[in-house]
C-alpha positions as CSV (number, residue, x, y, z in Angstrom):
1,X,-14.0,-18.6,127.6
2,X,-13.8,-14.8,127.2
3,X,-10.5,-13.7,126.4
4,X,-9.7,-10.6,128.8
5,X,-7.6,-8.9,125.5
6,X,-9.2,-10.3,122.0
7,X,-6.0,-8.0,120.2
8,X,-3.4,-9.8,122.3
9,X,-1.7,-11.8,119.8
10,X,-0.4,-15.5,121.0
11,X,3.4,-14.1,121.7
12,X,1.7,-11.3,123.7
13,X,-0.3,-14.1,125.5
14,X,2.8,-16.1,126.3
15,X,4.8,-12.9,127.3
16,X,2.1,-12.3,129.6
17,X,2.0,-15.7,130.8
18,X,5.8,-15.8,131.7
19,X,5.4,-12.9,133.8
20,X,2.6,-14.4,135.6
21,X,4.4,-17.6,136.1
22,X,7.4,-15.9,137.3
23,X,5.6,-13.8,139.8
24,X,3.6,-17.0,141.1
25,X,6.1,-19.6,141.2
26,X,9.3,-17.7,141.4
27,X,12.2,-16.8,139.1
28,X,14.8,-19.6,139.8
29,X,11.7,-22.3,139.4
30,X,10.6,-20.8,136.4
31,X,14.5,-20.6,135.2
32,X,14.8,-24.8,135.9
33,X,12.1,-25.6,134.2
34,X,13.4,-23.8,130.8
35,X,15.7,-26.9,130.7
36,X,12.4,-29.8,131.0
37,X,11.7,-28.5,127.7
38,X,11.8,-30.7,124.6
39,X,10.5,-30.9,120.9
40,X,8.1,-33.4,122.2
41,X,6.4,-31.4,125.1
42,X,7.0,-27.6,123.6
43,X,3.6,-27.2,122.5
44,X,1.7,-27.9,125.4
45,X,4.1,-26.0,127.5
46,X,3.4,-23.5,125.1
47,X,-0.1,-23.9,125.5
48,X,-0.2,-24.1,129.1
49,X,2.0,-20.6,129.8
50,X,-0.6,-18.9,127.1
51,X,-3.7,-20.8,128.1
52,X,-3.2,-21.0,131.6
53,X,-1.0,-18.3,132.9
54,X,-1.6,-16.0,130.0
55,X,-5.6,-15.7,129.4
56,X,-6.7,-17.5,132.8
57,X,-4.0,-15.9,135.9
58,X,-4.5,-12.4,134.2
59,X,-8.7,-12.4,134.0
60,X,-9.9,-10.0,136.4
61,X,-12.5,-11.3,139.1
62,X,-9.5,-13.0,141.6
63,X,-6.5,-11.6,143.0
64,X,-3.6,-13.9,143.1
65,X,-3.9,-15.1,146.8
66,X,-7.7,-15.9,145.5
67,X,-6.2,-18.6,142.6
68,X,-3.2,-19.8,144.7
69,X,-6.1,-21.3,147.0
70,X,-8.0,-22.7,144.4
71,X,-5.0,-24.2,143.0
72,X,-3.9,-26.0,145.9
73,X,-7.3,-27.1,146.6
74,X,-7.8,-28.4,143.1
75,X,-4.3,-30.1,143.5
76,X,-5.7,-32.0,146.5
77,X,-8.9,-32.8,145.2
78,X,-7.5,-34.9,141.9
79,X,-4.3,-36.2,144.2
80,X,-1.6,-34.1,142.1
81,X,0.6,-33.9,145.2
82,X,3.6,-32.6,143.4
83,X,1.8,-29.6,141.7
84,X,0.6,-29.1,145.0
85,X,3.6,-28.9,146.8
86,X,5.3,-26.8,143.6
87,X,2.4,-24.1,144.2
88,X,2.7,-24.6,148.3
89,X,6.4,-23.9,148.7
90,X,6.0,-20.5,145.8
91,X,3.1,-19.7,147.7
92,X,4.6,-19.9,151.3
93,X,8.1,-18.2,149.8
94,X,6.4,-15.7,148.6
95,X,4.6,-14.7,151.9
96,X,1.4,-16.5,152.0
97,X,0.1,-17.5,155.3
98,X,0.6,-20.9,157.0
99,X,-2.6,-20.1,158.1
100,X,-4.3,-19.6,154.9
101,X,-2.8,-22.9,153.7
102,X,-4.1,-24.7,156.8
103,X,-7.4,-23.4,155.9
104,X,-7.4,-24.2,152.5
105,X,-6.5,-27.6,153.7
106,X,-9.0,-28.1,156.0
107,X,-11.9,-26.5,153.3
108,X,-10.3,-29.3,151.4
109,X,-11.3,-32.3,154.2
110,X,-14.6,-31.8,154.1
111,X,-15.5,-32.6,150.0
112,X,-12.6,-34.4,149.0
113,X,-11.9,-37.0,152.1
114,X,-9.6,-37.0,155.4
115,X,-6.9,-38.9,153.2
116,X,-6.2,-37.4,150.6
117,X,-5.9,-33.6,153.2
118,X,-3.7,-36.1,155.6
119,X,-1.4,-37.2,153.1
120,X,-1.1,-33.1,152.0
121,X,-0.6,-32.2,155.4
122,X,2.4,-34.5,156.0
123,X,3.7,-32.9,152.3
124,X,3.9,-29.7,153.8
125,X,5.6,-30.7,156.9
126,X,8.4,-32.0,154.7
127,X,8.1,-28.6,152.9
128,X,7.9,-26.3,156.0
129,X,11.6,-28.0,157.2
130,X,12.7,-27.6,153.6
131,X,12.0,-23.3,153.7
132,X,12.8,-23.1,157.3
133,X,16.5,-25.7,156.3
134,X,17.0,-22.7,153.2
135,X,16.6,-19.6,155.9
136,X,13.1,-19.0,154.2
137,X,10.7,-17.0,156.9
138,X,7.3,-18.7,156.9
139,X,4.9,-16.4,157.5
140,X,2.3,-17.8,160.6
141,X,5.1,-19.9,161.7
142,X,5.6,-21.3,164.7
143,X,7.2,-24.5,166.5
């Protein structure tokens, strides 16, 4: 992998990371999950904001929308349903289309199975209830 910043040290990375990782999946989410971390998972947390959000969210080539789709489709695709539904409900509070989702999903159907898209689709009808239940306006929305 090319590293977009070769003089960003490995705090620089993770401060970069956080940032990304707040702006994708939101403040409070990001702010809960401080507390799921333990001496025996702080190094691949570690690795994961650096790695992950740091080097690989911040290479140029795709806008944000561009990776939140190929996240959720790569959720889907390996059955990580609750990832999925962690990136969905950041995703759809943070604007992103009902549409686009659908889309993704339906992208989805066609090389990973009618199950596995089904079983996503009923995840974000649970979800959808959830936003709409917390006052959160879901953009492409309707009844």
């Amino acid at each position: 992998m090319t590293v977009v910043n070769p003089e960003r040290t490995a705090a620089q990375a993770f401060e970069d990371g956080m940032a990304v990782r707040t702006r994708i999946l939101g403040k409070e989410y990001v702010e809960k999950s401080k507390s799921r971390v333990h001496a025996h998972n702080e190094d691949f947390i570690d690795m994961i904001v650096r790695v992950g959000w740091g080097e690989v969210w911040t290479r140029p080539g795709f806008d944000f929308r561009t990776r939140r789709i190929l996240v959720m489709g790569t959720m889907v695709a390996i059955g990580a349903y609750e990832e999925f539904v962690m990136h969905a409900r950041a995703a759809l509070e943070d604007g992103f289309s009902l549409d686009d989702l659908k889309e993704t999903l339906m992208q989805q159907a066609v090389y990973v199975g009618a199950p596995r898209v089904n079983h996503a689709f009923h995840l974000v009808d649970k979800l959808i209830e959830e936003l709409l239940a917390k006052g959160v306006t879901i953009n492409g929305y309707t009844k």
